[in-house]
NUTOR-232331 format. One record per residue (C-alpha): x, y, z; residue number from 1; chain. Coordinates in steps of 0.02 Angstrom, whole numbers, padded with zeros to 5 digits. Each point is the difference from the previous one (the first is absolute). Layout:
NUTOR-232331
      px      py      pz  seq  mol
       X       Y       Z  NUM    A
...
END
This chain:
NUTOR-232331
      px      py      pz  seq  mol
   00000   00000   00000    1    A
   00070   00168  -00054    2    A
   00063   00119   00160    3    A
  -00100   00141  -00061    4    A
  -00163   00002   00050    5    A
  -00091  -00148   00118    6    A
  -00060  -00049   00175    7    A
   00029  -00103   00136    8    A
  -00151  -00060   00087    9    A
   00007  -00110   00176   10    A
  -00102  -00059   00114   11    A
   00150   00039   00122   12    A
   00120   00123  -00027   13    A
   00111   00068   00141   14    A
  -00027   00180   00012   15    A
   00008   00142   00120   16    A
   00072  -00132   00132   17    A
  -00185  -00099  -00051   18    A
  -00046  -00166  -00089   19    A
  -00169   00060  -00119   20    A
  -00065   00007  -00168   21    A
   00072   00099  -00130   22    A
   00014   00041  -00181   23    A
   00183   00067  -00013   24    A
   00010   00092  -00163   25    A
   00185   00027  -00086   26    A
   00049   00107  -00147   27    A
   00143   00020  -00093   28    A
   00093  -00084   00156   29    A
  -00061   00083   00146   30    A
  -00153  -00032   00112   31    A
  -00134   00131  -00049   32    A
  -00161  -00040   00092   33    A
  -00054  -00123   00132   34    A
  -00188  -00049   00015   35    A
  -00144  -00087   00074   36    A
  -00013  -00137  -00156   37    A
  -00171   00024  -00067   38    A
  -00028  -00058  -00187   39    A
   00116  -00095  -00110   40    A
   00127   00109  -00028   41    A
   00092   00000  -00179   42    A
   00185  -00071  -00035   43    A
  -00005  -00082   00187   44    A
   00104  -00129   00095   45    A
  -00085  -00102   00142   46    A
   00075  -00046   00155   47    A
  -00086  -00170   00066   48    A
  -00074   00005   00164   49    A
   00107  -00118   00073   50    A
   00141   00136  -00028   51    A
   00037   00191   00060   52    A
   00067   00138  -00102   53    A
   00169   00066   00074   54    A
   00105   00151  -00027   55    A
   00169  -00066  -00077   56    A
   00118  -00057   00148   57    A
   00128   00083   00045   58    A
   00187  -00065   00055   59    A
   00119   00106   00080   60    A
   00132  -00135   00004   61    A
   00068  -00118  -00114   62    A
   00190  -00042  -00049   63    A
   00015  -00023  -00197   64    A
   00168  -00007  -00015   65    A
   00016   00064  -00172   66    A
   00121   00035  -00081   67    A
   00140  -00097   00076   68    A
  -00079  -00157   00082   69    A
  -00138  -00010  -00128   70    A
   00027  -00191   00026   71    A
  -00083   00023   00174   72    A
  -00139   00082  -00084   73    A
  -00026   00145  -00142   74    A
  -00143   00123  -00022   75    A
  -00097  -00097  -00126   76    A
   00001  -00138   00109   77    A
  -00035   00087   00163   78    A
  -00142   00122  -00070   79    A
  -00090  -00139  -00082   80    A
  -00013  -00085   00152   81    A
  -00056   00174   00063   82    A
  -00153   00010  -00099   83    A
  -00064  -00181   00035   84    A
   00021   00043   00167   85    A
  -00122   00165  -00026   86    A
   00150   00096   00024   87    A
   00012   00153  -00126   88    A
   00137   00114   00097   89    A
   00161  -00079   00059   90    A
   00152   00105   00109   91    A
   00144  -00084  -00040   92    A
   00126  -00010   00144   93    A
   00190   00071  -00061   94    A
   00083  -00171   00045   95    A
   00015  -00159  -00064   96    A
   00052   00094  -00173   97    A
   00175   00043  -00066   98    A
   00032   00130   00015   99    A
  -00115   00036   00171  100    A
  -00102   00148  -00040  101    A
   00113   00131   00121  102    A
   00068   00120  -00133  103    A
  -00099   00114  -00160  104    A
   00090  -00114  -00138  105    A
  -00062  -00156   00090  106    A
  -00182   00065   00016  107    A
   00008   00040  -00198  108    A
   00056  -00156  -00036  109    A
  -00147  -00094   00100  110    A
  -00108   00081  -00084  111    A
   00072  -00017  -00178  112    A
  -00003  -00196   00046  113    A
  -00174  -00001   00071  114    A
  -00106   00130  -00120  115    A
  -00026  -00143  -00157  116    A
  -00034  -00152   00110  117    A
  -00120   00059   00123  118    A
  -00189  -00033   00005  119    A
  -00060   00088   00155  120    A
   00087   00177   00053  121    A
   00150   00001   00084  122    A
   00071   00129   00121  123    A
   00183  -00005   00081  124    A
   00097   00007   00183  125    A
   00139   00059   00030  126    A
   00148  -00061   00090  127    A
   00087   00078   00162  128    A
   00152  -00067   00019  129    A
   00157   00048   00079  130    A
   00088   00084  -00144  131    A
  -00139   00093  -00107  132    A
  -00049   00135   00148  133    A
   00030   00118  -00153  134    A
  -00120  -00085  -00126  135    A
  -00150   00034   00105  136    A
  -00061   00140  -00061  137    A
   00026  -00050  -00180  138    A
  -00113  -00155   00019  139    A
  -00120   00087   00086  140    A
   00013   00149  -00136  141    A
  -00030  -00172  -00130  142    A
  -00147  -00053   00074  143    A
   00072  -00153   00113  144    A
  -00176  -00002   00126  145    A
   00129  -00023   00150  146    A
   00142  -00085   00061  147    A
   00033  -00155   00066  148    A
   00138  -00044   00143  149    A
   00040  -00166   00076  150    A
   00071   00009   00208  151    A
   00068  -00185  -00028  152    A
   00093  -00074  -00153  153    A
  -00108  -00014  -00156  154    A
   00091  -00172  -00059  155    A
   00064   00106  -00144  156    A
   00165   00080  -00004  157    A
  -00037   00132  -00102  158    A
  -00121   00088   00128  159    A
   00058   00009   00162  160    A
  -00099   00046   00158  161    A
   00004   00161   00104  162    A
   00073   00011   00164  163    A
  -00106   00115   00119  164    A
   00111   00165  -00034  165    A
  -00028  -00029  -00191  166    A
  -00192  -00022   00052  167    A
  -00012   00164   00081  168    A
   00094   00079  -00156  169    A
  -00114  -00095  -00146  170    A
  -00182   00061   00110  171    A
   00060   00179   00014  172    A
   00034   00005  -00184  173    A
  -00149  -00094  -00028  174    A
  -00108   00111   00101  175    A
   00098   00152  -00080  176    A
  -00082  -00053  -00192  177    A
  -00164  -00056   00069  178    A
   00018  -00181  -00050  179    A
  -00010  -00168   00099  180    A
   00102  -00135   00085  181    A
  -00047  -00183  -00005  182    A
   00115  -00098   00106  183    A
   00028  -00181   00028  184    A
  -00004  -00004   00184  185    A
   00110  -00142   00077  186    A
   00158   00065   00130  187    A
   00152  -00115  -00072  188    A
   00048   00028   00191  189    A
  -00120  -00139   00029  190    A
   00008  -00113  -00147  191    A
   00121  -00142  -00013  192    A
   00149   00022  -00129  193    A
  -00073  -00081  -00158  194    A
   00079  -00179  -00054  195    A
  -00043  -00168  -00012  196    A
  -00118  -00036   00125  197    A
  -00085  -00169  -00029  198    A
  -00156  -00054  -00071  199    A
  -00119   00024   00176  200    A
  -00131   00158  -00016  201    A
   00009   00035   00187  202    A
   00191   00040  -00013  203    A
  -00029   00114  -00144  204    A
  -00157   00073   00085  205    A
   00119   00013   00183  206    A
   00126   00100  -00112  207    A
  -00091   00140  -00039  208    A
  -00118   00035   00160  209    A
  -00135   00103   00051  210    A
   00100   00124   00072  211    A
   00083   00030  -00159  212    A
  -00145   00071  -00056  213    A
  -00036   00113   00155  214    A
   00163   00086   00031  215    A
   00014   00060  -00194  216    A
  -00175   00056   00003  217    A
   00036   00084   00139  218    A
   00152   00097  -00085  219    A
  -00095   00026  -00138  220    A
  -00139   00102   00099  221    A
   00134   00092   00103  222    A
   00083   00056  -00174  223    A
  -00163   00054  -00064  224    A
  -00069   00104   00159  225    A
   00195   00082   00000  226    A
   00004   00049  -00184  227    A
  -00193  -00004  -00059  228    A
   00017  -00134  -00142  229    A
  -00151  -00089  -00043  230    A
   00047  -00203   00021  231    A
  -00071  -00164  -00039  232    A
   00031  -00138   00067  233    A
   00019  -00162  -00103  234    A
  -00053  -00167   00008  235    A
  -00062   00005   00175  236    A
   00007  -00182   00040  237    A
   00049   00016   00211  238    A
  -00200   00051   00065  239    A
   00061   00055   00180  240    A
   00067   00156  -00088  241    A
  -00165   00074  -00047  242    A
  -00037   00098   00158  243    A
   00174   00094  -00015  244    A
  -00057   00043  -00202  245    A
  -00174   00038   00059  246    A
   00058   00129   00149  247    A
   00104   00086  -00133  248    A
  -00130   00033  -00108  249    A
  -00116   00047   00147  250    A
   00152   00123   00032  251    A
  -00021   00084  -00172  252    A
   00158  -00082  -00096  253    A
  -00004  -00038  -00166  254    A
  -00003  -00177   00036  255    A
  -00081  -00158  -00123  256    A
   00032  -00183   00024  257    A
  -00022  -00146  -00127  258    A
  -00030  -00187   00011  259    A
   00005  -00132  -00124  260    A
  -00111  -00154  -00058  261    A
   00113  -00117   00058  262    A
   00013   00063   00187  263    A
  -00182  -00009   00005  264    A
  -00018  -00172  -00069  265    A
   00144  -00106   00027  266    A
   00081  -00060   00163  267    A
   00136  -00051   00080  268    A
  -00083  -00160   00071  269    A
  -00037  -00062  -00175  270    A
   00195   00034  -00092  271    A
   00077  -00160  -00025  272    A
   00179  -00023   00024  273    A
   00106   00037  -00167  274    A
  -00146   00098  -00085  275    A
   00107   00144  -00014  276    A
  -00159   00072  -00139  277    A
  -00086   00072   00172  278    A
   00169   00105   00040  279    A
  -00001   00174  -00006  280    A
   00070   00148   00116  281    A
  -00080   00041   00148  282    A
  -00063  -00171   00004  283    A
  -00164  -00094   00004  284    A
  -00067  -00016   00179  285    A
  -00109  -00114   00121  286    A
  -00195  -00015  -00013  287    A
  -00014   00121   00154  288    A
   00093   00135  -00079  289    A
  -00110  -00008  -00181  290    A
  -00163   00001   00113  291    A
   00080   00167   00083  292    A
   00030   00081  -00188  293    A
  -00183  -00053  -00043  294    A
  -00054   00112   00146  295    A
   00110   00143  -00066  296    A
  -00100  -00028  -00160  297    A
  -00152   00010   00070  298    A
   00029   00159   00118  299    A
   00076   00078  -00142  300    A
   00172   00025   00066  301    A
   00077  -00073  -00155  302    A
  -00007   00118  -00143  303    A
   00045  -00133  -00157  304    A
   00002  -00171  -00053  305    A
   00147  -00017  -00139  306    A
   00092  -00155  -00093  307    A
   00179   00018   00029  308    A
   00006  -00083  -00130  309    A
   00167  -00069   00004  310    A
   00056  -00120  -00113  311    A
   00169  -00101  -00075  312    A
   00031  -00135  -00056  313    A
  -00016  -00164   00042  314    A
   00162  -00023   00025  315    A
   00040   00121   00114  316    A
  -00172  -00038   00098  317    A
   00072  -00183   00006  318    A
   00182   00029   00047  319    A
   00072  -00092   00141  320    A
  -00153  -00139  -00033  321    A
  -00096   00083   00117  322    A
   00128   00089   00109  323    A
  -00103   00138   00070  324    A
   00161   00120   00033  325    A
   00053  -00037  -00194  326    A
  -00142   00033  -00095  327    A
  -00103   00141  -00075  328    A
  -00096   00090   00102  329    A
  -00171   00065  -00084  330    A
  -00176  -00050  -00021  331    A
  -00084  -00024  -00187  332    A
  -00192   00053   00008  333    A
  -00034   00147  -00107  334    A
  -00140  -00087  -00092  335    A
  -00073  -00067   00137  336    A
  -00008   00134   00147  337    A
  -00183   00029   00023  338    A
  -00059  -00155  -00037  339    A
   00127  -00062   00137  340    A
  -00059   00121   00122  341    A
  -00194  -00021  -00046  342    A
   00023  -00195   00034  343    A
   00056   00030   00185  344    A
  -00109   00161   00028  345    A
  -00168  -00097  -00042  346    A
   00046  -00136   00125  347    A
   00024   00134   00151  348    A
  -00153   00118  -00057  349    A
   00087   00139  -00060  350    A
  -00111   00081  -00145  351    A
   00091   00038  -00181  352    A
  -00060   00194   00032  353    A
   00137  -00022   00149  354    A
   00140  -00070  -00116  355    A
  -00028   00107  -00134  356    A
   00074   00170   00026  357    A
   00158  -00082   00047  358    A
   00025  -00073  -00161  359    A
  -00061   00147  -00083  360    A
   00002   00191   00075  361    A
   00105  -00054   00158  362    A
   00160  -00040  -00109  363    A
  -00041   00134  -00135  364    A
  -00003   00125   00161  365    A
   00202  -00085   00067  366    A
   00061   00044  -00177  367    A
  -00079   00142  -00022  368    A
  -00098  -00051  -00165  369    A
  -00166   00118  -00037  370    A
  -00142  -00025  -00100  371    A
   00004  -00195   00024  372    A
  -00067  -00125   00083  373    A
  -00186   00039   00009  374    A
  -00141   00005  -00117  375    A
  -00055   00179  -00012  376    A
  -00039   00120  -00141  377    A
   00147   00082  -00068  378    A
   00129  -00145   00074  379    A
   00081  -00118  -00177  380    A
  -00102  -00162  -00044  381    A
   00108  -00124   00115  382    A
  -00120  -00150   00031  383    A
   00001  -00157   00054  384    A
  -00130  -00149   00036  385    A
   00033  -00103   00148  386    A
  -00114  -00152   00017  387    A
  -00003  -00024   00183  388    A
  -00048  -00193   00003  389    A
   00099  -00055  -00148  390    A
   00125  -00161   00080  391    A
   00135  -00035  -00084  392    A
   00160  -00092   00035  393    A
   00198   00086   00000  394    A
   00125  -00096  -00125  395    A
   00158   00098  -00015  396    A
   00030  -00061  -00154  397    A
  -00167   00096  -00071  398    A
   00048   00163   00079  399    A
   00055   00144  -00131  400    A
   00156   00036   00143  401    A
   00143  -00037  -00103  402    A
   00056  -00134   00130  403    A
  -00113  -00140   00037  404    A
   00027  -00009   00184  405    A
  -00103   00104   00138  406    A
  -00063  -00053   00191  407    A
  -00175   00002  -00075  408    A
   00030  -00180  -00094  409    A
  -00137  -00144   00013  410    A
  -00101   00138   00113  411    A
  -00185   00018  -00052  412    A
  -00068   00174  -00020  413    A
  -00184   00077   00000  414    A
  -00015   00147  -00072  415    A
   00077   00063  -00204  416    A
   00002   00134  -00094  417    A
  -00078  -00028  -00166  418    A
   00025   00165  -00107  419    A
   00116   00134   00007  420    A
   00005   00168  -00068  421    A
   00098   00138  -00014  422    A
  -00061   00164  -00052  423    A
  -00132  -00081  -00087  424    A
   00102  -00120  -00096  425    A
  -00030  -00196   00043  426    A
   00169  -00061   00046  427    A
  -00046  -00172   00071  428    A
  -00169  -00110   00001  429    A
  -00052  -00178   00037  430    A
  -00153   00090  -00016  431    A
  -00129  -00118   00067  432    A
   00068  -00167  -00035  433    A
   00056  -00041   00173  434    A
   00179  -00080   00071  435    A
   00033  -00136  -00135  436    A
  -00036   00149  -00151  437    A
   00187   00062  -00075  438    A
   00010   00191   00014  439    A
   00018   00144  -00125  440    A
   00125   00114   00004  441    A
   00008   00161  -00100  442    A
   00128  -00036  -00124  443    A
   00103   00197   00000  444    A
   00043   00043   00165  445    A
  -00090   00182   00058  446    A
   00065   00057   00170  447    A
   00073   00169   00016  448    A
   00139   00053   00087  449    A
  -00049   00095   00127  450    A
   00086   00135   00120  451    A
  -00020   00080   00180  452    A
  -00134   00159  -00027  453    A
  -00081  -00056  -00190  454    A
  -00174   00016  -00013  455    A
  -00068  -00178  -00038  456    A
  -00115  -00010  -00149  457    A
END
């Protein structure tokens, strides 16, 4: 159907932070009206009733890797498995690539690489590292939506971490240009030297505790209330820090904190020994501290649910056969994140109007992104249809990741997006026919390149 002129009409469409009827008219890309449906309007798409109209998701952080370890993943790759995922803006994190996205030239490069492959829009962090206090400004001038810093080793050489006097420096520059710093929040005071370390979760989970978590959140607010940087916190996966984040942000700091699919799904309990696929930095905790994130979900102290996506290859998630201390660290899931977080929500209760903005205006709001994320008049055609019973089972090997290996494997999910689009174009449909149905893809990929400050339309 041709992008110009048509409408939408559901049963259920997720609006104004509502589930309700809706005809959801788009022209020329961009949403133009939204109305009671009455009639049959002309040039129209249905949405079943068994499904619910969704702004296009939104995901604030995912490593592609390209250019330079394109073998871990690429943009095609990666934004393909965007859109089946209902995912039609992607932030892509300035590490895993080579070179890591810390200087102008590296930035132009990125984006050089990424504008001809990419089918859903694509925005870029920067890097704060050490050496490139300089290039700040000239990444922020470029449109980098922040910058990200690690306060423990990366596990790439080629972006160290910042020591707490760097810290202070990088926020008051940040706060200087009006930007934002991300930070991966572990203190390498309390993590154990990295090395072989055996095949046994529990020693892996033992070497990067709790209170690694804590004390560099900790830093990280004290940074922020002494220079008046806005900060995010990453991958929250230790749930006893919450209270600390939420008394910040009761204090009036620029403070927002992130989770992931695979802290709220996956336990410790359940990791076998060897199946280094479930590693990733901070690390996957017990059942008691998941059911303690769910209740940060549902009081709303958690402001996004994001992939960190983080793939390689297989051999590098395999190394050591299993050794926990020798392999990759980083989760594979951006396909699958709400379906994964829908499956668990439904069993506790928790509504999909509750999930929703987290996937959607929560990590649009971390980044910085406008315009996006909601179905409104005025805001681009982004669209997807989620189809909130729909089971279907996880093979690896049918992923569009470029490596067939993730911690969702054998797991069955309820809950799949069936159509994407993006600004009124349909990037990806298995339309109505269900789990065992192979999906189109729009053949020429159509995401834009997007910067910090652009109007979206």
């Amino acid at each position: 159907m041709s992008r110009t002129r048509f409408t939408i009409r559901a049963t259920r469409a997720w609006i104004d932070g509502t589930i309700r009827p809706a005809d959801v008219r788009v022209e020329d890309g961009m949403i133009t009206g939204i109305d009671v449906p009455r009639g049959a309007p002309r040039r129209s798409v249905t949405v079943r009733d068994d499904a619910v109209l969704l702004p296009g998701l939104i995901d604030s952080h995912v490593h592609v890797n390209d250019p330079g370890r394109t073998a871990w993943e690429g943009f095609r790759s990666a934004t393909l498995a965007a859109a089946a995922g209902g995912i039609t803006t992607i932030v892509d994190m300035p590490l895993n690539s080579l070179p890591p996205t810390t200087t102008r030239a590296a930035l132009d490069r990125k984006r050089d690489t990424a504008a001809p492959s990419a089918f859903v829009d694509v925005g870029f962090w920067g890097g704060a590292v050490p050496e490139n206090l300089a290039d700040l400004a000239a990444l922020h001038d470029a449109g980098v939506f922040g910058f990200k810093c690690f306060l423990s080793p990366s596990g790439v050489d080629e972006f160290a971490h910042l020591d707490v006097v760097q810290l202070e420096a990088v926020m008051t520059e940040v706060a200087r240009l009006g930007s934002r710093l991300i930070v991966h929040a572990e203190d390498p005071a309390l993590l154990q030297a990295d090395g072989p370390m055996g095949r046994e979760y529990r020693t892996f989970l033992e070497s990067r505790p709790p209170a690694s978590e804590a004390s560099a959140i900790e830093t990280v607010i004290a940074t922020a209330r002494r220079t008046g940087a806005r900060a995010h916190i990453l991958h929250l996966s230790d749930a006893t820090a919450l209270p600390v984040i939420i008394a910040a942000k009761a204090e009036g700091l620029a403070l927002t904190v992130e989770t992931c699919p695979h802290y709220l799904t996956l336990i410790a309990e359940d990791i076998p020994d060897g199946a280094s696929e479930f590693k990733c930095c901070p690390p996957i905790r017990e059942a008691s501290n998941r059911d303690l994130l769910w209740e940060g979900i549902r009081s709303g102290a958690i402001d996004a649910i994001v992939s960190d996506h983080s793939p390689s290859t297989i051999a590098l998630k395999r190394a050591g056969d299993g050794d926990f201390g020798l392999a990759w660290g980083g989760i594979s899931g951006l396909q699958l994140g709400l379906s994964v977080v829908w499956t668990e929500a439904r069993t506790r209760g928790i509504p999909l109007e509750t999930l929703l903005p987290l996937f959607t205006t929560g990590p649009a709001r971390v980044a910085g992104l406008t315009g996006v994320g909601t179905i409104e008049v005025g805001a681009p055609a982004d669209l997807t249809v989620f189809g909130t019973e729909d089971r279907f089972p996880i093979r690896a090997s049918s992923l569009l990741h470029r490596n067939p290996i993730t911690a969702y494997d054998g797991r069955t999910l309820t809950g799949r997006i069936r159509r994407t689009w993006l600004r009124g174009r349909p990037i990806y449909d298995v339309t109505e026919g269900g789990a065992g149905e192979a999906p189109w893809f729009r053949r020429r990929a159509s995401g834009r390149i997007l910067s910090a400050g652009e109007a979206r339309a």
